[in-house]
MOPAC internal coordinates of N, CA, C and O (Angstrom, degrees):
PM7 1SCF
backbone

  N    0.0000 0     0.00 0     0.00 0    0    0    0
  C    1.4566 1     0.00 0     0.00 0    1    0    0
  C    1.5352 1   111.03 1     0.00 0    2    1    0
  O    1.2310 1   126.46 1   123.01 1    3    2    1
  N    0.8081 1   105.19 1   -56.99 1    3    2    1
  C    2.0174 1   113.90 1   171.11 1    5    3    2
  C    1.6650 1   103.07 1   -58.55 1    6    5    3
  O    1.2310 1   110.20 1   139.72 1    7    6    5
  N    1.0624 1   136.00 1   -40.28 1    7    6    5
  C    1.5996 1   115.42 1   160.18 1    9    7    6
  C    1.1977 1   137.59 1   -54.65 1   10    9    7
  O    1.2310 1   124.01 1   128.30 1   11   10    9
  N    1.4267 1   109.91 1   -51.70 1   11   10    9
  C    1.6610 1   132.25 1   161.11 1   13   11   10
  C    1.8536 1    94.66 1   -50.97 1   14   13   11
  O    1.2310 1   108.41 1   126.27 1   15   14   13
  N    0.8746 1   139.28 1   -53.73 1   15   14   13
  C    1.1648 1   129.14 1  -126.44 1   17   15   14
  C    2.1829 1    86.59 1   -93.17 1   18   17   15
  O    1.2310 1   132.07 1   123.18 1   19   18   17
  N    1.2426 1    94.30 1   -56.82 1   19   18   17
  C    1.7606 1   106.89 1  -169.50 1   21   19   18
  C    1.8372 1    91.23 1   -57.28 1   22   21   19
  O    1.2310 1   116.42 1   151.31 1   23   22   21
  N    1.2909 1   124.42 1   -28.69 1   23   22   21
  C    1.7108 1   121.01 1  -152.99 1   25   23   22
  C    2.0643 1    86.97 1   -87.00 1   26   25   23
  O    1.2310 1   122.38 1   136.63 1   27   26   25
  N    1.3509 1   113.05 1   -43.37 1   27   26   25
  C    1.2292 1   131.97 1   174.63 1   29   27   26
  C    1.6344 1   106.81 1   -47.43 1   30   29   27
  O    1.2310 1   122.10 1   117.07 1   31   30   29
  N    1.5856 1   113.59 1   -62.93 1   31   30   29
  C    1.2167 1    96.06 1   174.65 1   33   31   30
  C    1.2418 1   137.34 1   -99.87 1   34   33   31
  O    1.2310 1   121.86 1  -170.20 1   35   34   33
  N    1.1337 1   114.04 1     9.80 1   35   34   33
  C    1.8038 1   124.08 1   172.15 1   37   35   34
  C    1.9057 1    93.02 1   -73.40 1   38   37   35
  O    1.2310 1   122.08 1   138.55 1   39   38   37
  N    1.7936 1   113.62 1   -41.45 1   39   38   37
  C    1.4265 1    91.07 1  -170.03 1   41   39   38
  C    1.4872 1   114.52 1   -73.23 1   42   41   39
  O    1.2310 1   119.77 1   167.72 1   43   42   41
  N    1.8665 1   118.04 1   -12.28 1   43   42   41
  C    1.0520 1   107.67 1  -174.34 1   45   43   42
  C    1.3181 1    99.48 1   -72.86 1   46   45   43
  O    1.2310 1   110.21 1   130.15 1   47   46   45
  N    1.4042 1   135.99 1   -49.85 1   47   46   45
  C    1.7715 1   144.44 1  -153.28 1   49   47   46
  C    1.3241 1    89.18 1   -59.54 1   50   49   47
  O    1.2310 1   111.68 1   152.01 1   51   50   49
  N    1.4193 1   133.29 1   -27.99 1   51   50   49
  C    1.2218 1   116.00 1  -163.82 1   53   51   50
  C    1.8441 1   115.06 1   -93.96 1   54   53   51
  O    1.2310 1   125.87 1   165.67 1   55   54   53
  N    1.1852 1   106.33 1   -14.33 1   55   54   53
  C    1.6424 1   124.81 1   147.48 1   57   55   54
  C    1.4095 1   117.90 1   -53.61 1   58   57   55
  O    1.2310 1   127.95 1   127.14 1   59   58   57
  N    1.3115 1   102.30 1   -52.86 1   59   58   57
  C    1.3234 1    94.65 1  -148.65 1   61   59   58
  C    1.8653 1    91.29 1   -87.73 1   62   61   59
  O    1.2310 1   116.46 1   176.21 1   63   62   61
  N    1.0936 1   124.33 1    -3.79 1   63   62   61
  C    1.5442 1   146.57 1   167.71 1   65   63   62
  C    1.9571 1    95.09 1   -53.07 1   66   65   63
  O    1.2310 1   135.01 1    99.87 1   67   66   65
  N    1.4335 1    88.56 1   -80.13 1   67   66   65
  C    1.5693 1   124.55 1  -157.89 1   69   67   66
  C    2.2429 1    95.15 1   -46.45 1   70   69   67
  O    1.2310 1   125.39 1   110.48 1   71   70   69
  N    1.6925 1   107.25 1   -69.52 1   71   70   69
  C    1.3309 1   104.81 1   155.61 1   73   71   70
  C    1.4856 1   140.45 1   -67.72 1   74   73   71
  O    1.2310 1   132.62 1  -164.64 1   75   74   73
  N    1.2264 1    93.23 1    15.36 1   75   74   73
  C    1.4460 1   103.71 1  -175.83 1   77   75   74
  C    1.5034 1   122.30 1    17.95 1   78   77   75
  O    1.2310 1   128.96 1   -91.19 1   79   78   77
  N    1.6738 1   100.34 1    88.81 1   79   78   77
  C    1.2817 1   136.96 1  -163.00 1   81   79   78
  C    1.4623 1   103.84 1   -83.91 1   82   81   79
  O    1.2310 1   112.63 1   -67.57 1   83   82   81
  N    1.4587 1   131.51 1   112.43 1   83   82   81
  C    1.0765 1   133.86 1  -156.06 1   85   83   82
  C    1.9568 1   128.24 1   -74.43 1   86   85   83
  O    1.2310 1   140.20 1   169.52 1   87   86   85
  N    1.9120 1    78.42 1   -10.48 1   87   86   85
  C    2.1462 1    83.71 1   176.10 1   89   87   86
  C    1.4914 1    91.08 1  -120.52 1   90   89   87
  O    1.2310 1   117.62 1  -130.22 1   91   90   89
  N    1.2177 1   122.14 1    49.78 1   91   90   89
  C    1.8100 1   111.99 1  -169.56 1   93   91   90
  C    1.4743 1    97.70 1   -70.05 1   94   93   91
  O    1.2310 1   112.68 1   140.61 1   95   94   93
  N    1.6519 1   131.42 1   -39.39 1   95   94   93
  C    1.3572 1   133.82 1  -167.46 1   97   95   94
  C    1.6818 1    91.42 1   -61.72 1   98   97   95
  O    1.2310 1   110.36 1   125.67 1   99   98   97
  N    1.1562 1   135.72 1   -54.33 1   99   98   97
  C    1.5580 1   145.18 1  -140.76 1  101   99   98
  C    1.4848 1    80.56 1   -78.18 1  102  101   99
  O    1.2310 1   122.72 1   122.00 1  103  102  101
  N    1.1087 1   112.38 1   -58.00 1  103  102  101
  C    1.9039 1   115.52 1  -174.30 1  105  103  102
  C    1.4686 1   129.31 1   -53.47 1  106  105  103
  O    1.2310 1   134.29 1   146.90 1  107  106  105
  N    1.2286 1    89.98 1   -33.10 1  107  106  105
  C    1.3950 1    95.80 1   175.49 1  109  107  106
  C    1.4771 1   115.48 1  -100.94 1  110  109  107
  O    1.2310 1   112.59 1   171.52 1  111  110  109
  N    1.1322 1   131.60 1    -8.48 1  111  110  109
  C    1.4610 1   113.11 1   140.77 1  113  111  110
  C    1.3982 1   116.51 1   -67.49 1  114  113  111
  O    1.2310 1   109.95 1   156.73 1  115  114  113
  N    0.8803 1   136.47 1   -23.27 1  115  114  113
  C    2.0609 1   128.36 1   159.89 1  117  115  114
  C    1.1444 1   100.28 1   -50.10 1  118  117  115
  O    1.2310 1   120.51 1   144.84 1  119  118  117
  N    1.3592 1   116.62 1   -35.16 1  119  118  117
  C    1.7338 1    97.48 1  -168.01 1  121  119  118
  C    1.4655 1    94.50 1   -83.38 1  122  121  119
  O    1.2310 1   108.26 1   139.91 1  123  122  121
  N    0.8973 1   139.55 1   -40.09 1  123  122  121
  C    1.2445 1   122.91 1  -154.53 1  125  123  122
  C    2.0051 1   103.01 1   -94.79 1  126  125  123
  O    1.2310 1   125.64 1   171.25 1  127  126  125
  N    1.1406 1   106.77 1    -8.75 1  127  126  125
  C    1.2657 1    93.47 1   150.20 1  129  127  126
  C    1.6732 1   126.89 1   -77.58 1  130  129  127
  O    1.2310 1   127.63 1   152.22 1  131  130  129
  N    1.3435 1   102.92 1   -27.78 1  131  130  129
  C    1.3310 1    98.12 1   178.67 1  133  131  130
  C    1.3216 1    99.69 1   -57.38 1  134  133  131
  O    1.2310 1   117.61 1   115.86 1  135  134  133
  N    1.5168 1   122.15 1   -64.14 1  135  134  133
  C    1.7487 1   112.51 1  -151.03 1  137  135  134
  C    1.1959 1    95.60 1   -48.00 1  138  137  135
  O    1.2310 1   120.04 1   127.13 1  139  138  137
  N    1.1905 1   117.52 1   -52.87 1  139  138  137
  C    1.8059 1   113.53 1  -168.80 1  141  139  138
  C    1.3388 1   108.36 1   -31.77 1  142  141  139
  O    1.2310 1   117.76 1   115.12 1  143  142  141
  N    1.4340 1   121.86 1   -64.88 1  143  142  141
  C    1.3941 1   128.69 1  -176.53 1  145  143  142
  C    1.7314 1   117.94 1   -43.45 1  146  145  143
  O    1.2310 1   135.15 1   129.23 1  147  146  145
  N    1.5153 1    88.29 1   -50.77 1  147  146  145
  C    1.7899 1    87.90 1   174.52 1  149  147  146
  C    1.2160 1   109.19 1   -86.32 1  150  149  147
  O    1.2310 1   105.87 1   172.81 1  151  150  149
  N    1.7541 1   143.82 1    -7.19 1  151  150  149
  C    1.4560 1    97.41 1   163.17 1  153  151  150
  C    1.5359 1   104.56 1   -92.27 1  154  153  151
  O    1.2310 1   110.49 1  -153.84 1  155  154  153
  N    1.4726 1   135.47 1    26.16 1  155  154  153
  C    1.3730 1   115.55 1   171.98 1  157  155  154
  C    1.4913 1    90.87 1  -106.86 1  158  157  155
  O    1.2310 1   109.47 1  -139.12 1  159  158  157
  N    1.2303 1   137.34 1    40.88 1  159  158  157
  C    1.3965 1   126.46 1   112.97 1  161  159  158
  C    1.2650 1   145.34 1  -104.70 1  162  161  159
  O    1.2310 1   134.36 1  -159.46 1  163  162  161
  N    1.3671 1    89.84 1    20.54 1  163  162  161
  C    1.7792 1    97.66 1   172.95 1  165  163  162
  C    1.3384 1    97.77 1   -74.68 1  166  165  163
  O    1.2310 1   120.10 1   180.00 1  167  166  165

């Protein structure tokens, strides 16, 4: 799940890079709260 998940969002950040997605900073701390969340259930 933590592979899928980090490979999932590096390709999104890199979209939202490429269209230069206007809350990408705000977004990408979600992502990185998520991983947090899923690896404290390993």
């Amino acid at each position: 799940m933590i592979k899928y998940t980090d490979c999932h969002f590096k390709v999104e950040e890199k979209f939202f890079e490429k269209y230069s997605y206007p809350e990408i900073e705000q977004h990408k701390e979600k992502h990185l709260s998520f991983v947090n969340k899923v690896v404290e259930f390993q």
